[in-house]
N, C-alpha and C positions, 0 to 999 in steps of 0.2 A: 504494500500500500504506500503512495505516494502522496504528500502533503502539497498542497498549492496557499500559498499563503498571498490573498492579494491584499494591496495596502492604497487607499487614496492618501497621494499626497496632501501636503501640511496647506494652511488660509495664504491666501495672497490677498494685496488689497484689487484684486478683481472679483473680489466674492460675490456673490447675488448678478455677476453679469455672463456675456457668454464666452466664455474663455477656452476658444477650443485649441487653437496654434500659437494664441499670443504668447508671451515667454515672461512673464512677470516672475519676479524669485519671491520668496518666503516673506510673509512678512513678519512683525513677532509674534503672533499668535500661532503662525506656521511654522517659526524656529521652535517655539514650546513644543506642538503637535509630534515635531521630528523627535524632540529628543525623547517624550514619551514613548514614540513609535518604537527607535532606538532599545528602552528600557523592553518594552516587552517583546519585542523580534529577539531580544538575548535568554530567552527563555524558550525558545520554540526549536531551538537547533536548527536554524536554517542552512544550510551549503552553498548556497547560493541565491542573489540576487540579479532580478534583469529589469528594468527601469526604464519607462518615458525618456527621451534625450530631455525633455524641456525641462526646464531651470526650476520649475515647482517639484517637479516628481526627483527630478535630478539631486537635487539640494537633500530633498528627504530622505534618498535610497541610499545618499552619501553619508549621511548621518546614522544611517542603520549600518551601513558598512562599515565602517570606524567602531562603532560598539562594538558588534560580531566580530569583525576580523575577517570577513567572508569578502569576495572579488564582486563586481556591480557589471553587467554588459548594459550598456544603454543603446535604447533601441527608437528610431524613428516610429518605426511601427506600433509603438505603444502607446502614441500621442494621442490625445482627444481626436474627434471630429473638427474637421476646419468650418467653423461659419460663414467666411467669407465678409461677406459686406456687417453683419452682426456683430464679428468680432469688439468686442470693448461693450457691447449697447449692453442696458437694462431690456430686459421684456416694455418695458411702457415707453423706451425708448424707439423699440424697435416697431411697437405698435402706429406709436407717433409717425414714426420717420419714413416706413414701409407699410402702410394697413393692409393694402390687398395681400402684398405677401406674408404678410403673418399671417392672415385669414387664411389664404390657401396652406401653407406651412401647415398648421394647424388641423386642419381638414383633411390633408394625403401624408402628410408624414406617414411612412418612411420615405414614399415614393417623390417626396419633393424634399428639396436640400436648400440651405438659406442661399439669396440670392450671390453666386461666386463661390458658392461655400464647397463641399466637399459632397455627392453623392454617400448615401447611406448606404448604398450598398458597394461601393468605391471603399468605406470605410471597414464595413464587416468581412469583407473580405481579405483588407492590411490585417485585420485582429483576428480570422480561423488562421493566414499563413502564417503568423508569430505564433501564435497560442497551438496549435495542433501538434508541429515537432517537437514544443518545450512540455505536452502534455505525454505525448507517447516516451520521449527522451529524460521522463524524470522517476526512473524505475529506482525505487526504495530509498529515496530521497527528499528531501524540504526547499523547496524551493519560495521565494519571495517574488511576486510580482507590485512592482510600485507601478501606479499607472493613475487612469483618469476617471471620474466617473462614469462616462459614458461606455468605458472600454471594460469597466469592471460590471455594467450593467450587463454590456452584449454576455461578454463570458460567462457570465453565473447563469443565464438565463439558454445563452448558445450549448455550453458545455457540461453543466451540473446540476440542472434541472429546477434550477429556482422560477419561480413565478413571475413576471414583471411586476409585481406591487413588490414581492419580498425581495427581486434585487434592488429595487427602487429604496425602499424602507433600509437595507443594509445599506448601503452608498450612500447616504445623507449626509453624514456627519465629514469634514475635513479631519483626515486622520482615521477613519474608518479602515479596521480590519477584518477580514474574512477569511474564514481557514475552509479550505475543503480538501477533497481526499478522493483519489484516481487510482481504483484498480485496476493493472494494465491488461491482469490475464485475460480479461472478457472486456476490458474496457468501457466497463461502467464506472462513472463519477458518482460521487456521494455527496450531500452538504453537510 
């Protein structure tokens, strides 16, 4: 049995906006978050860590790396969804500034992507080619994934059988962790 240990990166001051590629670092509330994260990733015997490239997931998985003593692979492919023209906005921002496409957004999601933004299935598709090798290639071992909400939603929900309310409800909090667990023999996930 193998452990997947996923972890949302620490608060940036882009909290409550849409932060899908922007690159904001920690802010202090996301330094705190890390080094908590840190404290208890030292109790789970992780072996390894693989990480968002960007500066929030980046900063935190570096901070778990230094407590453990464990190597970090950072990875493009762990990033959020790109918004596109949304990037930085509030919801009421974007409501404001683009109504029809929020409306529509809103209405076709998945099958429509913010205006410039990243295709959903353009995305889901970067996060089964990362996550599939790293699920079959983690035989009797702890592995740590630092990432994003949106990437931690697909996964639990793509690979482990969570419900979209209960990976939604997991993934809330900044600093949010989740442990699951990948039999390889038959290659059933468990939460």
């Amino acid at each position: 049995m193998s452990t997947i240990v996923f972890i949302r990166h620490g608060e940036t001051d882009m909290a409550g906006s849409f932060c899908g590629h922007s690159d904001p670092e920690l802010n202090l509330a996301g330094k705190r978050q890390a080094i908590r994260l840190a404290g208890e990733a030292a109790t789970l015997e992780i072996e390894h860590i693989y990480s968002s490239d960007l500066r929030r997931a980046a900063q935190t998985a570096a901070c778990i790396a230094q407590r453990t003593g464990v190597g970090v692979d950072y990875c493009p492919a762990l990033r959020e969804i790109h918004f596109g023209l949304w990037e930085g906005l509030r919801w009421q921002e974007i409501e404001d500034r683009f109504p029809e496409e929020a409306d529509r957004w809103l209405r076709e999601f998945p099958l429509r992507s913010a205006p410039g933004g990243e295709a959903y299935a353009d995305f889901t598709a970067r996060i089964e080619n990362v996550l599939a090798p790293l699920l079959k290639g983690s035989a009797e071992r702890t592995i740590a994934i630092v990432t994003h909400r949106g990437v931690m939603r697909y996964a639990l929900t793509m690979f482990f059988g969570f419900s979209d309310e209960e990976a939604w409800t997991k993934t809330t909090p900044y600093g949010a962790v989740v442990i699951t667990a990948v039999r390889l023999c038959d290659c059933e996930v468990l939460p």
